[in-house]
N, C-alpha and C positions, 0 to 999 in steps of 0.2 A: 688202500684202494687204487686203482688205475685212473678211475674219475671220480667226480660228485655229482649227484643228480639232482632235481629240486627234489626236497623231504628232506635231504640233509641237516638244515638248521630248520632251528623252532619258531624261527621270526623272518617280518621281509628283510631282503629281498628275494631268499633262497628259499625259502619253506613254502609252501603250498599252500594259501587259504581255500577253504570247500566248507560247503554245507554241514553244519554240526546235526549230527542226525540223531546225540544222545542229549546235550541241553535242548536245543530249540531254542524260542525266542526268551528273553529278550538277546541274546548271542547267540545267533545263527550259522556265525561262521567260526572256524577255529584254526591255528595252522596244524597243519597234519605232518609228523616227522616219521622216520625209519627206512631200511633197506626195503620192506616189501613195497614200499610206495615210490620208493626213488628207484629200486629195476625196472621197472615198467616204463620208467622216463627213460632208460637207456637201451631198452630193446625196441623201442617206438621208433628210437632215434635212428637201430641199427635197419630197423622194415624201411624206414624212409629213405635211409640212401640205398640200400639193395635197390627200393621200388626203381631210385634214379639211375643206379649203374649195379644193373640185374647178371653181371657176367664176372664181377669181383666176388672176393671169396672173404671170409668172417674175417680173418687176420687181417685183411687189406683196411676192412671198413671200421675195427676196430681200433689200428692204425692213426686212421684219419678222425675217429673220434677224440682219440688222445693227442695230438697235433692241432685239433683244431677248435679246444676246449679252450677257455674263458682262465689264464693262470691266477690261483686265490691262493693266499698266504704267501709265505718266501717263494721267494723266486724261483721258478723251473717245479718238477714233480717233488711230493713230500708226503711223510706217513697222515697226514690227516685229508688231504685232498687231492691226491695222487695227483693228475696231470692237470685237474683243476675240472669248472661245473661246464655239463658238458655244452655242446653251441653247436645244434644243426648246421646253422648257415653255412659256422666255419668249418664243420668234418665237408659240408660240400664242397666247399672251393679248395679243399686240398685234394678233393679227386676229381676238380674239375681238369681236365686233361688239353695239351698244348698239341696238337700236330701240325706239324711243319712240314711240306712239300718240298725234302729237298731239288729233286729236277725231275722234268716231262718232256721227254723228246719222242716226235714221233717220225718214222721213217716212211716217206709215203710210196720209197719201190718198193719195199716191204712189208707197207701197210702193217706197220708193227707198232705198238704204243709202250714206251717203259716208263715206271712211274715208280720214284725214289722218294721216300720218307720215312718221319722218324714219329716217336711219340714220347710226352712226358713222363707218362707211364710203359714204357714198354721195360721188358720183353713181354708184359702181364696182358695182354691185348690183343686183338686182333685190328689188322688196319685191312681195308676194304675200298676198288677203286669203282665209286657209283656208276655201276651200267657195265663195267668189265671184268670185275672181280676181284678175289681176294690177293692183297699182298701175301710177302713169304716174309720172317724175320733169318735176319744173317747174323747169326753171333759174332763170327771174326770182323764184319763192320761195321755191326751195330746197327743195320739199317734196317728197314722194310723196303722189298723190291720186286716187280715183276715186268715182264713184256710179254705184251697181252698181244697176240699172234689174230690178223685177219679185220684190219682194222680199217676199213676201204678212205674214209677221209679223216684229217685231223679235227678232235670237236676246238670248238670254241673255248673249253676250258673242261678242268678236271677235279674231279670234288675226291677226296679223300676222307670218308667216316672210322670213327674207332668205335672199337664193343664198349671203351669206356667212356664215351659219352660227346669226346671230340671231333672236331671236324675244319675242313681246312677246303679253300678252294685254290686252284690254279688257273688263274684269266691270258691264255695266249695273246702274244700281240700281235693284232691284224698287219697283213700282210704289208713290207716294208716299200717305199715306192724307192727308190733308189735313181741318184741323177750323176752322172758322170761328166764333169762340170768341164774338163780338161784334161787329156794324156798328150804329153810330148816323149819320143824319143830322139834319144843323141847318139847319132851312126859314132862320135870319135869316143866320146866318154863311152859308148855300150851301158846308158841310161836308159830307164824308163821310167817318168814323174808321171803319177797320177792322181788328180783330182775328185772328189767326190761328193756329194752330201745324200743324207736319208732323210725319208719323212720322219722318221721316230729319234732320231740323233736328239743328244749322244748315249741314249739305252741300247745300239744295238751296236755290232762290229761289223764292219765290212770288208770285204776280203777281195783282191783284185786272182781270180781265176791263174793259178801257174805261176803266182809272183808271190803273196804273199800279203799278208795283211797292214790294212790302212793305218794311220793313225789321227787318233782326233784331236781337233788344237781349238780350245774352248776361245780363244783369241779371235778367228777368222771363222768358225762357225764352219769349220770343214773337214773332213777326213784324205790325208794326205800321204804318199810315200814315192820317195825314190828308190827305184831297185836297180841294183849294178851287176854287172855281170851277163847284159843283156846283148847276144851277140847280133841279134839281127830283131830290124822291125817287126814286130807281128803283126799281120794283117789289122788284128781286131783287140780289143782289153773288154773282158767281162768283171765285174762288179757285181758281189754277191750281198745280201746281208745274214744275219747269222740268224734270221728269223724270217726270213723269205722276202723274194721279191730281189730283183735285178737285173743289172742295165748293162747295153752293150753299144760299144766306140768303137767306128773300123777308123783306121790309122791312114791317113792317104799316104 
């Protein structure tokens, strides 16, 4: 057999006590054993996960009954209890499904949304971005992905549903306040140091506009860099962060 269903054995804890409907009292109840009694327990089992995840297919949810059955007798599957007695619970939680948002950038002169993830069941799936639509799956990278065209402001955050039952959210971080604490340049070295801090540091990167990116030094609580090769002062240094919001220092 692939599995065991209760009927199997003629005693608890596997057999089935019910109503004896040929003695009656004073033994009312009796255990009830065979295959026509113990299918029944294994086609309930398979309507129950369909009812949960309505978009898998019999081999899938069969699968997950064999995987997530109860193992009896030696070890692993064997000719009297094949993968062992079967456990609702555990066929669900092996198709309960994991999605991960890998990245959500939205471009807002393009007013474009793309949204990258994955699922633990995929390719078997469909992923879906709440309010914009359907992913596409990429065989060569394994991904779910699309950019959703016409997107006037960035939301707050991005939910990602699966047909199989998963779901995932993406919470943007509110916009970065960004403080440009310090820039000196040096006419003879053709230096430029610049100083920074962010409100969300150190979860975001901040990037000084034409120069190149800061670095953060968990020591002094600061994002910092010298750039070389700077032949003449710039009026001004902008400071960006990698999730918005930023500051600008004119140079006297």
């Amino acid at each position: 057999p692939s599995v065991t269903a209760p009927g199997k054995m003629t005693a608890s804890p596997y057999g089935i006590k019910t109503a004896d409907l040929d003695l009656g009292l004073p033994n009312p109840y009796t255990y009830v054993t065979g295959t026509s009694f113990a299918a029944p327990h294994a086609a309930g089992a398979m309507a129950l996960l369909l009812s949960a995840f309505p978009d898998l297919i019999p081999g899938q949810l069969e699968e997950a009954l064999k995987t997530g059955a109860l193992d009896l007798g030696p070890s692993g599957p064997d000719n009297d209890y094949g993968y062992g007695l079967i456990d609702v619970l555990g066929a669900y939680l092996q198709l309960v499904e994991e999605v991960t948002i890998k990245r959500v950038t939205y471009d807002a002169v393009a007013q474009s949304l793309r949204v990258v993830a994955t699922s633990s069941l995929q390719p078997d799936v469909k992923l879906n971005a709440t309010g914009f639509g359907n992913l596409v799956w990429n065989a060569t990278t394994n991904l779910y992905a699309k950019t959703f065209p016409g997107v006037a402001a960035k939301p707050a955050s991005v939910t990602v549903t699966s047909s199989g039952g998963g779901s995932t959210t993406f919470t943007f971080l509110p916009a970065d306040e960004v403080t440009i604490k310090r820039v000196a340049y040096d006419a003879i070295k053709q230096t430029l140091r610049v100083v920074a801090t962010s409100s969300l540091q150190p979860d975001v990167k901040l990037n000084a506009t034409g120069f190149g990116n800061l670095k953060w030094n968990a020591t002094t609580n600061l994002y910092a860099a010298t750039f070389t090769g700077v032949p003449a002062k710039p009026a001004s240094v902008t400071v960006s962060s990698s999730v918005g919001g930023s500051a600008t220092m004119a140079i006297p």
